[in-house]
C-alpha positions in Angstrom: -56.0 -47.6 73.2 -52.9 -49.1 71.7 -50.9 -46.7 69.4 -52.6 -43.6 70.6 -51.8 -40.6 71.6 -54.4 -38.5 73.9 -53.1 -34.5 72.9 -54.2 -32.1 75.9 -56.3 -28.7 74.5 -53.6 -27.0 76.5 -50.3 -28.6 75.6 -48.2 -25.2 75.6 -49.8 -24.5 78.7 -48.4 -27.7 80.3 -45.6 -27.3 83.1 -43.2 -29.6 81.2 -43.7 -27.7 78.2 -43.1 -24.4 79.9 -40.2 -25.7 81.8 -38.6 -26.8 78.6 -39.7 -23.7 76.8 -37.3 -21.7 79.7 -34.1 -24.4 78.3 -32.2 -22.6 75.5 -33.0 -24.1 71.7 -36.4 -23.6 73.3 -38.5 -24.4 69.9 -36.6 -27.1 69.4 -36.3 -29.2 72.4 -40.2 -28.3 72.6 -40.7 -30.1 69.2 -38.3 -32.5 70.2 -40.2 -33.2 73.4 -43.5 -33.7 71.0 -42.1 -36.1 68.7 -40.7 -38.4 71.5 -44.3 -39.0 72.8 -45.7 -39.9 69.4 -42.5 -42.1 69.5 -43.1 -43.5 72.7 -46.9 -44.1 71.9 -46.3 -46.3 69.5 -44.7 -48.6 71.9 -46.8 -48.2 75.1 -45.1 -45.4 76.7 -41.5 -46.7 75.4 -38.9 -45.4 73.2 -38.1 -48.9 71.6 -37.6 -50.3 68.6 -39.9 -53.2 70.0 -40.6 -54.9 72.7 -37.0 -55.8 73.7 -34.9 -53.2 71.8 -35.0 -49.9 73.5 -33.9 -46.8 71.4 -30.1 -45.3 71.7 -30.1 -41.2 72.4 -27.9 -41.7 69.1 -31.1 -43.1 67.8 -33.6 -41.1 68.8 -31.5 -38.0 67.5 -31.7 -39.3 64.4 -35.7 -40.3 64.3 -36.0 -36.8 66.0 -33.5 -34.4 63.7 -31.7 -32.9 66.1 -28.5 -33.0 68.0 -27.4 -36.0 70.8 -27.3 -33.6 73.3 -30.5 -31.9 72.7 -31.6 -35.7 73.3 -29.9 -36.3 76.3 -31.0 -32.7 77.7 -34.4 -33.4 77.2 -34.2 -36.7 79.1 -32.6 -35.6 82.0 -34.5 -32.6 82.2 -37.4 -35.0 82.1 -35.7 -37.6 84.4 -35.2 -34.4 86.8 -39.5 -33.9 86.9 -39.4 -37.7 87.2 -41.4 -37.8 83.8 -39.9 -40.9 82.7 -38.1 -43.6 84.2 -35.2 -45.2 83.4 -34.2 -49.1 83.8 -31.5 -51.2 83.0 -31.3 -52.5 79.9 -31.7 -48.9 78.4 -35.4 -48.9 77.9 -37.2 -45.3 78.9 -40.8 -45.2 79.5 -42.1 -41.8 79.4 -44.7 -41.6 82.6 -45.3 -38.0 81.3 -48.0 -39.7 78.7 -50.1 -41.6 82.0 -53.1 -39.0 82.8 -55.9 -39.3 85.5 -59.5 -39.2 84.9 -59.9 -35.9 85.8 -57.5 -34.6 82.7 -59.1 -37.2 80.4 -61.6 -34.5 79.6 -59.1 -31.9 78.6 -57.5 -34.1 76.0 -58.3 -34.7 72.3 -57.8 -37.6 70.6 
C-alpha cells in the first residue's frame, strides 16, 4: 500500500472536512487540507522530505500555494481533533489518513 491514498466516497461529508469548511478561507484551507494528505501519503502518513527531513509550514506553504498561516491554521485545527501528531524533530504524521476496517469499504482507491 505504499504511496497510496485510500479517498472516502464521502469526503465532504467527513467531520474534518466540515469542521474546516466552518474556518474562514473555507475553499481554501479545504483544498489545502486535500493536498497535505496526498503529501503525506507519499511518505507514510508524513509531511517529509524523506525519511529524516520533515517539511517546514514555510515549506508546505509553498508545495501547497497558500499562505503560512493558512498552514499553520490547518495544523492546529487538526492538532485540536488530534488528527495528527506532532514530535520533536518537527516531523507531523497525519493520523487522519489511518481508517478501520469497517470504512475500508467506503473508500475508493
Amino acid at each position: 500500500m505504499d504511496n497510496e491514498l485510500s479517498i472516502y466516497k464521502d469526503l465532504f461529508n467527513l467531520k474534518e472536512i466540515i469542521l474546516l469548511e466552518s474556518l474562514s478561507y473555507t475553499k481554501e484551507k479545504a483544498y489545502t487540507y486535500i493536498m497535505l494528505l496526498f503529501i503525506a501519503s507519499e511518505q507514510n502518513g508524513f509531511l517529509q522530505y524523506n525519511d529524516k527531513i520533515p517539511y517546514s509550514v514555510e515549506d508546505l506553504s509553498k508545495i501547497c500555494r497558500c499562505s503560512i498561516k493558512n498552514i499553520q491554521d490547518i495544523l492546529n485545527h487538526l492538532d485540536d481533533m488530534d488528527l495528527i501528531d506532532r514530535f520533536d524533530d518537527g516531523s507531523i504524521f497525519m493520523s487522519c489518513l489511518l481508517y478501520t476496517s469497517d470504512a475500508a469499504d467506503d473508500r475508493i482507491s
